[in-house]
C-alpha positions in Angstrom: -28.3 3.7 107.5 -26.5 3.3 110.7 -27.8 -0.5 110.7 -26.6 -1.3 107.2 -23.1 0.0 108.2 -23.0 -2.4 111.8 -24.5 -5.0 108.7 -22.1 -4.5 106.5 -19.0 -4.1 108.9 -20.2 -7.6 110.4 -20.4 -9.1 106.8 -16.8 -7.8 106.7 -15.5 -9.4 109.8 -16.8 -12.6 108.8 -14.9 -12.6 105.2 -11.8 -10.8 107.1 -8.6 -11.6 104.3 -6.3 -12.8 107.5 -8.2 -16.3 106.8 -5.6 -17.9 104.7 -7.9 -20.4 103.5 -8.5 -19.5 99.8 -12.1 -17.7 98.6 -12.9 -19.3 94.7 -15.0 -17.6 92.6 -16.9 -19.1 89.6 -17.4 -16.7 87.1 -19.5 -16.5 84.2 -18.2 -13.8 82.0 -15.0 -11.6 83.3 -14.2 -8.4 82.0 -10.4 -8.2 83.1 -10.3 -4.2 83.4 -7.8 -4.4 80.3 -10.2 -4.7 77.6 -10.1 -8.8 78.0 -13.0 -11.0 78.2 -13.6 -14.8 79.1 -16.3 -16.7 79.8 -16.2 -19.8 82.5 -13.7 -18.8 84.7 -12.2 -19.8 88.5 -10.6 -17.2 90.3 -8.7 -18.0 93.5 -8.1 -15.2 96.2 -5.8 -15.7 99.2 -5.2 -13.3 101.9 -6.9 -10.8 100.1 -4.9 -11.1 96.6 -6.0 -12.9 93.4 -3.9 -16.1 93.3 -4.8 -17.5 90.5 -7.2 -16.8 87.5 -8.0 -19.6 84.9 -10.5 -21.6 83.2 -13.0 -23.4 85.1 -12.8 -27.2 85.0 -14.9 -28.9 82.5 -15.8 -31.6 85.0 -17.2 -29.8 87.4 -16.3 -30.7 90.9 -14.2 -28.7 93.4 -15.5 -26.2 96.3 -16.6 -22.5 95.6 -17.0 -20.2 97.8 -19.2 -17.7 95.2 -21.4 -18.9 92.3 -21.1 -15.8 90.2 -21.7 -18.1 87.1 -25.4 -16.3 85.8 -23.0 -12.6 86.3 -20.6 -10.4 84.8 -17.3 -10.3 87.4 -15.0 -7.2 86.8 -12.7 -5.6 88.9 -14.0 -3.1 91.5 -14.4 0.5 89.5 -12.0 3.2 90.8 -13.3 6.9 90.5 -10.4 9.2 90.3 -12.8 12.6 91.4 -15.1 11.7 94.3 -16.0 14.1 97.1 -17.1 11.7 100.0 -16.8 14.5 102.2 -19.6 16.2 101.1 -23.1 15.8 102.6 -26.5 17.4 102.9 -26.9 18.1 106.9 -30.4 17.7 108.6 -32.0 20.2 107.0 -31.8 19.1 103.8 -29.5 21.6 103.0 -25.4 21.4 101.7 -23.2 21.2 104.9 -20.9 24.1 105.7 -18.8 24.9 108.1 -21.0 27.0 109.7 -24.4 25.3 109.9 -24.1 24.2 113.4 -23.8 20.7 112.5 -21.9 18.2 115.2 -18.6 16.6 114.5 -20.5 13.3 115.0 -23.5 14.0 112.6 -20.5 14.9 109.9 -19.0 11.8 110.4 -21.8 9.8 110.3 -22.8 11.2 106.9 -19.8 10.9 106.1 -19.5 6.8 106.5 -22.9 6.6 104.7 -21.6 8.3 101.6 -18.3 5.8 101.5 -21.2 2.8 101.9 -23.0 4.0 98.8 -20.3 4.6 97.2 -18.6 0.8 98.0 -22.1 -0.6 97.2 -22.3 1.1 94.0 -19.0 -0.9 93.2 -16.9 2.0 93.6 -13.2 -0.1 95.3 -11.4 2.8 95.1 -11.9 6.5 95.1 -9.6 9.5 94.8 -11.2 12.5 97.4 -9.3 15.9 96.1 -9.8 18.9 98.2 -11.2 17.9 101.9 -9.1 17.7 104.8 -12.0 15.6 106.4 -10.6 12.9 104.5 -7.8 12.0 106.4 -9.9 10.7 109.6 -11.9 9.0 106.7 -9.6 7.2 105.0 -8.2 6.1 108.1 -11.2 4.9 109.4 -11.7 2.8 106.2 -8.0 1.0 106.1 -9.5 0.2 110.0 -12.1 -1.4 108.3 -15.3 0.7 108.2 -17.2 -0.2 104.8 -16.1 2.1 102.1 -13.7 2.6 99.0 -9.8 2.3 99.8 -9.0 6.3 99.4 -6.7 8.7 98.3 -6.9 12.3 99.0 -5.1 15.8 98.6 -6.4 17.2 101.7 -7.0 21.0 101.8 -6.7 22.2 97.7 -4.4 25.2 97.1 -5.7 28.2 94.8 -4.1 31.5 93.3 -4.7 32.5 97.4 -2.4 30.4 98.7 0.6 32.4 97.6 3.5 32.8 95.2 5.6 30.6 94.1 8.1 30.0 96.9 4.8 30.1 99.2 3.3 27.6 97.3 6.2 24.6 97.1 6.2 25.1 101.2 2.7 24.5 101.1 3.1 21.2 98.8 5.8 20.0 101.3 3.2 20.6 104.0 0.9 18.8 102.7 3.1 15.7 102.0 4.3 16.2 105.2 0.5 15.6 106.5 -0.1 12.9 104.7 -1.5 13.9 101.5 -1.2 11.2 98.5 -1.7 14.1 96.1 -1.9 17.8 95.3 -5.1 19.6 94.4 -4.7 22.8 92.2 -7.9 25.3 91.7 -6.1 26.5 88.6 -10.1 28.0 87.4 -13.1 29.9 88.6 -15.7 27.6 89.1 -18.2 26.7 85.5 -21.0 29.2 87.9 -18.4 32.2 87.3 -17.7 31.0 83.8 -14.2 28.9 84.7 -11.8 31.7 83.5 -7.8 30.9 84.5 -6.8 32.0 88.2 -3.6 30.7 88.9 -0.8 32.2 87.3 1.4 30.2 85.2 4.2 30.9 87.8 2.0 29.4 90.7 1.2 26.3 88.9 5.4 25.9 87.3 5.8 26.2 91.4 3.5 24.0 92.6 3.5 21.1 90.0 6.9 21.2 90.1 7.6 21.0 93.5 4.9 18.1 93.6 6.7 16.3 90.9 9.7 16.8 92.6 8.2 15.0 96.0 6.9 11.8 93.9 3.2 13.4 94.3 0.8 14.0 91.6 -1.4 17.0 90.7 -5.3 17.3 89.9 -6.0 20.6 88.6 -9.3 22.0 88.4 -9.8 23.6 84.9 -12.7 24.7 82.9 -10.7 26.9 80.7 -8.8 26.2 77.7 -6.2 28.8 78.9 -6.3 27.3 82.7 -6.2 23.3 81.0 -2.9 24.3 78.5 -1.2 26.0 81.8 -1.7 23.1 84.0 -0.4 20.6 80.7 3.0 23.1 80.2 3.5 23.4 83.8 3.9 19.4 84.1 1.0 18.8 86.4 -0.7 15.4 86.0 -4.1 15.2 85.6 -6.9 18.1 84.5 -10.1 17.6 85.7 -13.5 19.5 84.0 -12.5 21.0 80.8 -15.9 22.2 79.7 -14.4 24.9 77.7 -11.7 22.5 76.2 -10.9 23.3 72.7 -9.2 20.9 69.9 -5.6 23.0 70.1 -5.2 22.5 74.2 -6.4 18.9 74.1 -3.9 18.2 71.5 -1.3 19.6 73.9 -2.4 17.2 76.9 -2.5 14.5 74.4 1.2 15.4 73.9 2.1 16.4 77.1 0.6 12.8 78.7 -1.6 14.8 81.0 -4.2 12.6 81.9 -8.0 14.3 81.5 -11.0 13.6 83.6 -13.6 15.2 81.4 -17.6 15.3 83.3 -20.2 14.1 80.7 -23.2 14.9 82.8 -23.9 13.3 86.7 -22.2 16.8 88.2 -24.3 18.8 86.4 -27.6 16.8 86.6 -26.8 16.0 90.1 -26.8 20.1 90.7 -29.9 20.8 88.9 -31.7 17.6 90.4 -31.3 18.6 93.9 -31.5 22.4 93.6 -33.7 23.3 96.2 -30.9 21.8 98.8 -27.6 24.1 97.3 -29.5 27.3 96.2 -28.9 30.4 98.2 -25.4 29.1 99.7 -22.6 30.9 98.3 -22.6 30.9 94.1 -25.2 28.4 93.9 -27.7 31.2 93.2 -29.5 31.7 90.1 -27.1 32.7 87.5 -25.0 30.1 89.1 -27.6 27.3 88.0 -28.3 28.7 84.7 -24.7 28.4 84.3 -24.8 24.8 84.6 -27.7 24.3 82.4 -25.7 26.0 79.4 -22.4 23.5 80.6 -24.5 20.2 80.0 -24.5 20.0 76.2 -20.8 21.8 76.2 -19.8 19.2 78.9 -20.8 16.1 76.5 -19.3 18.5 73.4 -15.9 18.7 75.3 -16.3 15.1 76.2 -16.5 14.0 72.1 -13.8 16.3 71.9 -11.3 14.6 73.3 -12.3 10.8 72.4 -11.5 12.1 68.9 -8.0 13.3 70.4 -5.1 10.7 69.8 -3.4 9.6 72.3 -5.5 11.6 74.9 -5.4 9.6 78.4 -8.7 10.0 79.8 -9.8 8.6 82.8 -13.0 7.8 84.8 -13.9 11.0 87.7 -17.3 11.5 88.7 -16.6 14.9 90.8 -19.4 13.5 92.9 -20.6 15.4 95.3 -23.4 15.6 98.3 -26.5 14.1 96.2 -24.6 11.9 93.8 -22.9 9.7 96.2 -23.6 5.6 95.2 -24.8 7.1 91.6 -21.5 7.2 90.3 -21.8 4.6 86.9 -23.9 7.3 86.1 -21.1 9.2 84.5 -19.9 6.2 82.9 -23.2 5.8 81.4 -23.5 9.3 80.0 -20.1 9.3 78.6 -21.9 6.1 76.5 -25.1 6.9 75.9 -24.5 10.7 75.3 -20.4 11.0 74.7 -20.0 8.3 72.2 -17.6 6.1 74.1 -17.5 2.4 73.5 -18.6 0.5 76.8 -15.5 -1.6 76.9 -13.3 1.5 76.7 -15.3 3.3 79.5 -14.9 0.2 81.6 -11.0 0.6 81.0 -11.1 4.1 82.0 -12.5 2.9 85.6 -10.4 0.3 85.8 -7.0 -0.6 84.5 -6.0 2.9 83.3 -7.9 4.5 86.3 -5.4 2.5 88.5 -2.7 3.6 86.0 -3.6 7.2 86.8 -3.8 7.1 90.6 -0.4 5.5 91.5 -1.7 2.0 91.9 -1.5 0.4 88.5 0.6 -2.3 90.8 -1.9 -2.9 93.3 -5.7 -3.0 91.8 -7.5 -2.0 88.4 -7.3 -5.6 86.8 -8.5 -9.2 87.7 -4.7 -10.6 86.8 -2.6 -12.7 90.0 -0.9 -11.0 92.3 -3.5 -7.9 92.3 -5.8 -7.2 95.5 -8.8 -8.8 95.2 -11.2 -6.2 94.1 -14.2 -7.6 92.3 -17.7 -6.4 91.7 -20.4 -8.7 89.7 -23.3 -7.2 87.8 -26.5 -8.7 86.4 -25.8 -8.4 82.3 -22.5 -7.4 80.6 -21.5 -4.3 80.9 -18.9 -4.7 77.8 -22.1 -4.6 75.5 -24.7 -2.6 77.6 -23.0 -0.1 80.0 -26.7 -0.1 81.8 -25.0 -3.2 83.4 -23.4 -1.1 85.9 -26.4 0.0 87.8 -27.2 -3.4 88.5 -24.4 -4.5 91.0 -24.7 -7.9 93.0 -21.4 -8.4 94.6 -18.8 -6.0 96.0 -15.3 -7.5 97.3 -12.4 -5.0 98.0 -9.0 -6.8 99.3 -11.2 -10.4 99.8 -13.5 -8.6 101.8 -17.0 -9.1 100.9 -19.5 -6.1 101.4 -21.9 -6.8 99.3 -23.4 -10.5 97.8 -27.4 -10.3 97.1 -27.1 -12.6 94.8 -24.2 -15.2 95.1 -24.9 -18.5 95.8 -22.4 -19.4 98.8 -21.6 -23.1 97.8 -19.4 -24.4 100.9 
């Protein structure tokens, strides 16, 4: 793993975005991340930014740089619930903070999990809850391989005070460098997800949040937790197993944006048992709790596609196992939720960006946008299975990823 990461910072150096000299791409199909298609396309980056997109010339001539004409071109996915912090340690076993592992073996698992993630076409990722992150996501604007990131840093809980308490604590973490606020507003779906938080603590914190131009993620498996979070003005409600049709209709009004879990959390969990069981709730009960949440996780996901005017959005909750597995989720919410590929695409694109802060800087292939592009063998507009099968990964005109493009200099 450590060589792919020298490989793939190397590759990286090579196609730095400082090289004014523009990159073209010849596309075969695009997908814009809006819900647009075209076939036989040129796109032109420069210094890292799509320049220009348009229809390739019908007398072919001209230099590309990328012959992406037998793939599907899209713009890079963004997940908006990713936990790259998290990491089985040498034993095989979930890392915690006291296993004895070194700061150096963290870090290095670390990096690996942001690779996957990058290779799996993953351009952006929102981290909530790990104050790891900040090192992290400044070692990937430095240029190790990995998804631009946002994170909360440490999350807050019904713990972390009252009110007045809490809105210090938001200030703190803007103050540290936090791009968001994580909320625990629920118990966790292994100690059946009832509310926590008191209305009061989550008025205080998503107000004071709101107040300081941040947004809020609030875990919530509970109905009661979900309509708490919606009335208290926080911005986005993450889990919802035990969503009912009565609090998604009040999100749906409210314009909280939901990031419902079809199925890679759970399956991730239960795949890779043997590595979580024993450490803390993951015991037995624990487990057998999240075999009952699978079928009410895809039941709570048809849910709210059949809400109007619900904003949901693409979050894997990814954590130590499912790390470069993310499309996964997007493949559930097709296969198993019901949810048009084209739509799902959307949700990890243009209205992902929409729901991170940076509609203005990625989530679409349109001019002016950073050049975040991923091409996958088939068309994932008609067979979401598409997604597994990435070729090409570019995230601000860097290229990290090209197994298959045809460099035509």
């Amino acid at each position: 793993m450590l060589e792919a990461l020298l490989l793939a910072g190397l590759l990286a150096h090579a196609a730095s975005p400082t090289d004014e000299h523009s990159v073209v791409i010849a596309a075969g199909t695009v997908l814009d991340g809006r819900g647009g298609r075209a076939t036989g396309v040129r796109i032109v980056i420069r210094g890292g930014r799509i320049e220009s997109v348009a229809p390739a010339p019908r007398t072919p001539g001209g230099t590309v740089t990328y012959d992406l004409t037998r793939y599907t071109v899209l713009p890079g996915l963004i997940d908006a619930h990713d936990h790259l912090a998290w990491h089985f340690n040498r034993e095989g076993r979930l890392h915690t903070k006291d296993d004895a592992e070194t700061p150096a073996q963290g870090a290095l698992a670390m990096a690996a999990n942001a690779w996957a993630t990058l290779r799996a076409g993953i351009t952006t990722a929102q981290s909530p809850g790990s104050p790891e992150d900040a090192d992290l996501r400044a070692a990937i604007a430095s240029g190790l391989p990995g998804p631009r990131l946002l994170t909360s840093l440490e999350p807050l809980d019904q713990s972390s005070g009252g009110p007045d308490e809490l809105r210090a604590k938001v200030r703190d973490r803007k103050q540290a460098g936090a791009d968001l606020i994580k909320l625990s507003a629920s118990k966790s779906i292994r100690e059946g997800g009832a509310q926590t938080m008191t209305d009061a603590q989550l008025e205080a914190a998503c107000g004071e949040a709101n107040a300081l131009g941040l947004r809020t993620l609030v875990h919530a498996h509970s109905a009661e937790s979900m309509a708490a979070a919606a009335r208290a003005g926080c911005s986005q409600v993450e889990h919802g197993v035990f969503a009912d049709e009565t609090t998604l209709r009040l999100l749906s009004e409210r314009g909280t944006w939901f990031d419902p879990q079809c199925g890679l959390v759970f399956r991730n969990y239960l795949d890779n048992k043997e590595h979580f069981v024993g450490i803390g709730n993951y015991n037995d009960a624990g487990f057998a709790a999240m075999e009952r949440a699978v079928p009410l996780a895809v039941a709570a996901f048809r849910k709210a596609l059949a809400m109007p005017g619900l904003k949901i959005v693409f979050g894997t909750d990814a954590v130590a196992g499912a790390h470069g597995r993310n499309v996964e989720e997007l493949v559930c919410r097709v296969e198993q939720g019901g949810q048009r590929p084209m739509d799902a695409i959307v949700s990890a694109t243009a209205r992902a960006a929409e729901a991170v802060g940076l509609a203005g800087e990625t989530g679409a292939i349109a001019p002016g946008l950073a050049a975040d592009l991923i091409a996958v063998d088939g068309d994932p507009g008609l067979d979401v299975t598409a997604l597994r099968r990435v070729v090409f990964v570019m995230r601000g005109g860097v290229v990290y990823r090209s197994e298959a493009a045809a460099a035509a200099r």
